[in-house]
C-alpha positions as CSV (number, residue, x, y, z in Angstrom):
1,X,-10.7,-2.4,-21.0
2,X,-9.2,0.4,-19.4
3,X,-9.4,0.6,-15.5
4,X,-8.6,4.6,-14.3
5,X,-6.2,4.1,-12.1
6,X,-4.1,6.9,-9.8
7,X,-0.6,7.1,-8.5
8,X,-0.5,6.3,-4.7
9,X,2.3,7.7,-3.8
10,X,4.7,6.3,-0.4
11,X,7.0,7.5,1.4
12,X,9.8,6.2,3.7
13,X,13.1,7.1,5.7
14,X,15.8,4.9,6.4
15,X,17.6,6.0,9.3
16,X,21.5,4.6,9.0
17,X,22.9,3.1,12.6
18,X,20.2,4.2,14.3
19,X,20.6,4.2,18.7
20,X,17.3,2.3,18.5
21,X,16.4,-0.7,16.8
22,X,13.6,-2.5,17.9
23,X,13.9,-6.8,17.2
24,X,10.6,-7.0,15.0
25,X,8.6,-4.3,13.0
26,X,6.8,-1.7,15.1
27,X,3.4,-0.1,14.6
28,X,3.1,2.8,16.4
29,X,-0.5,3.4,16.3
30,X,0.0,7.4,17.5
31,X,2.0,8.5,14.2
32,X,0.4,6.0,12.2
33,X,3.9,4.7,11.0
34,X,5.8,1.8,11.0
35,X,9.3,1.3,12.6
36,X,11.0,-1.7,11.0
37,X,14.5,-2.9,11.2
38,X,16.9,-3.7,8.8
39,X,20.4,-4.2,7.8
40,X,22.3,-1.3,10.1
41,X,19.3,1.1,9.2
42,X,15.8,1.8,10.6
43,X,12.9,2.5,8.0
44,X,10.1,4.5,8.9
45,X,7.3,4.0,6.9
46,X,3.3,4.4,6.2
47,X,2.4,8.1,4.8
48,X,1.0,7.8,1.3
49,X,-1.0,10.9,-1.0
50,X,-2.4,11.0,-4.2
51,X,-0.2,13.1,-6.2
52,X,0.3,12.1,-9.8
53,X,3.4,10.3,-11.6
54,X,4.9,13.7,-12.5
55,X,5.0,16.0,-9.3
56,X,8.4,15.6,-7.0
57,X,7.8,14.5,-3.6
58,X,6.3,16.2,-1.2
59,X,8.5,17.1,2.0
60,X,5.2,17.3,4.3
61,X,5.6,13.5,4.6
62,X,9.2,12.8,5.7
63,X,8.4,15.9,8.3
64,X,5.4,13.9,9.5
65,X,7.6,10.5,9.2
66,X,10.6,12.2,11.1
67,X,8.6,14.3,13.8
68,X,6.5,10.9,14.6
69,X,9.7,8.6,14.7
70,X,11.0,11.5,17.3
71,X,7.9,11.8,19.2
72,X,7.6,7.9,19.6
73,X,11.0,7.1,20.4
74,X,12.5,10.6,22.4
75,X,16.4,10.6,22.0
76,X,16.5,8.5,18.7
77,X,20.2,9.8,16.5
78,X,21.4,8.0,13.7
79,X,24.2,8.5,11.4
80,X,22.2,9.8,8.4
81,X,18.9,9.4,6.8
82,X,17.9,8.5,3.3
83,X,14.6,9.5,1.7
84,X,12.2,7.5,-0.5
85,X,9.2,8.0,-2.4
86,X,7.5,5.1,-5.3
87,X,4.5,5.0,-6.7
88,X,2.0,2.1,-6.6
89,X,-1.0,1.8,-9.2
90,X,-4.3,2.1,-7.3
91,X,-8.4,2.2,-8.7
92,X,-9.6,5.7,-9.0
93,X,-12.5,4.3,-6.9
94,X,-10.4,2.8,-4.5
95,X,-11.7,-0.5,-4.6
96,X,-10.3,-3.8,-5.5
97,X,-10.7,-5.0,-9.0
98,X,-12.2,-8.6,-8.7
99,X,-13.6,-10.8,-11.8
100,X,-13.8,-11.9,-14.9
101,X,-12.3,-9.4,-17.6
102,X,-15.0,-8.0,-20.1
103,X,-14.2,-9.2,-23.3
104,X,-11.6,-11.7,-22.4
105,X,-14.2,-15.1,-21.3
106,X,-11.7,-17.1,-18.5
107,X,-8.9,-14.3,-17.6
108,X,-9.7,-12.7,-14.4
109,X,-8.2,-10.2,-12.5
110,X,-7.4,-9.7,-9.2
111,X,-5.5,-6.0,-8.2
112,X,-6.4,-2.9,-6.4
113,X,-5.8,-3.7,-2.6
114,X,-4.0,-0.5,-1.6
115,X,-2.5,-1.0,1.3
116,X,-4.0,-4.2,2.4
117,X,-3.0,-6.7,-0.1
118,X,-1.4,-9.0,2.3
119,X,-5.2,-9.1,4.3
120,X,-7.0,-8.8,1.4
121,X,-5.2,-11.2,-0.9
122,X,-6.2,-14.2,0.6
123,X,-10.0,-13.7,0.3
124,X,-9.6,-12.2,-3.4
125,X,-8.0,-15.1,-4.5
126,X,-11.0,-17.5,-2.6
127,X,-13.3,-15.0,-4.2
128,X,-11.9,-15.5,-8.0
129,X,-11.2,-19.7,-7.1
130,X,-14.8,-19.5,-6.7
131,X,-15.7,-17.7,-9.8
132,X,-13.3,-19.4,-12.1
133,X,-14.9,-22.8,-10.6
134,X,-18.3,-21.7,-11.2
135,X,-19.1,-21.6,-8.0
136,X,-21.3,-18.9,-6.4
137,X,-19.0,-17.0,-3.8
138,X,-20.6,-16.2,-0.4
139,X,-20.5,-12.3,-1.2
140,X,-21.8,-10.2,-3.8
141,X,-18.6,-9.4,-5.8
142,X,-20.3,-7.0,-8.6
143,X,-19.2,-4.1,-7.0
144,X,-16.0,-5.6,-7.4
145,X,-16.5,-6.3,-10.9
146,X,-13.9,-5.1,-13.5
147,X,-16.9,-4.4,-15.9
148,X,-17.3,-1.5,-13.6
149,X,-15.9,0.5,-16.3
150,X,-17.1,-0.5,-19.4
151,X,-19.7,1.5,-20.0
């Protein structure tokens, strides 16, 4: 089975000795970002694109990242700034693969969350506990289904 799948492509900044660090991970809902602390640098984080595995990265994003961090947090310096960008695997469709694989009776799969694997991890793996039990789960998961694609 092949699933299509698309590079999601993220970016971050890590902002070295930053004159701001704030004690827990930030969302700042206005720039869609988020501010978290580390180790003597702060990383700014949460602008992804759909841009293939082979083009460089984009410098529209760390603008946006940089001009965002600024706006939130006026007066911000740091000693230097480091760029970032990875790629993470992601349906064409953008929805989660959840089911048994064709072809393969008892594997299942369970991938695809975007963003929102932490949130959406949980109930996948009720969903597929329930399906590899036999059990009926209390959604309809065939839009879900990895046979999606197995025409």
């Amino acid at each position: 089975m092949n699933v299509p799948l698309e590079s999601e492509r993220g970016y971050h900044i890590e902002l070295w000795n930053p004159s701001f660090m704030p004690k827990a991970p930030v969302m700042v809902a206005s720039g869609k970002f988020v501010a978290t602390p580390m180790d003597g640098r702060l990383r700014l984080a949460g602008v992804v694109e759909f841009g293939g595995l082979e083009a460089a990265p984009s410098r529209p994003p760390f603008e946006l990242l940089k001009r965002s961090a600024l706006a939130a947090m006026p007066g911000l310096t740091y000693a230097r700034e480091e760029e970032w960008m990875g790629h993470r695997p992601a349906p064409a469709d953008s929805i989660p693969v959840i089911g048994e694989a064709p072809g393969a009776k008892g594997a299942f799969m369970g991938f695809g969350h975007h963003h929102i694997g932490l949130t959406g991890g949980p109930k996948t793996g009720r969903l597929l506990a329930q399906l590899i039990s036999g059990r009926k789960p209390n959604i309809d998961v065939s839009v879900y289904s990895p046979a999606r694609w197995s025409h």
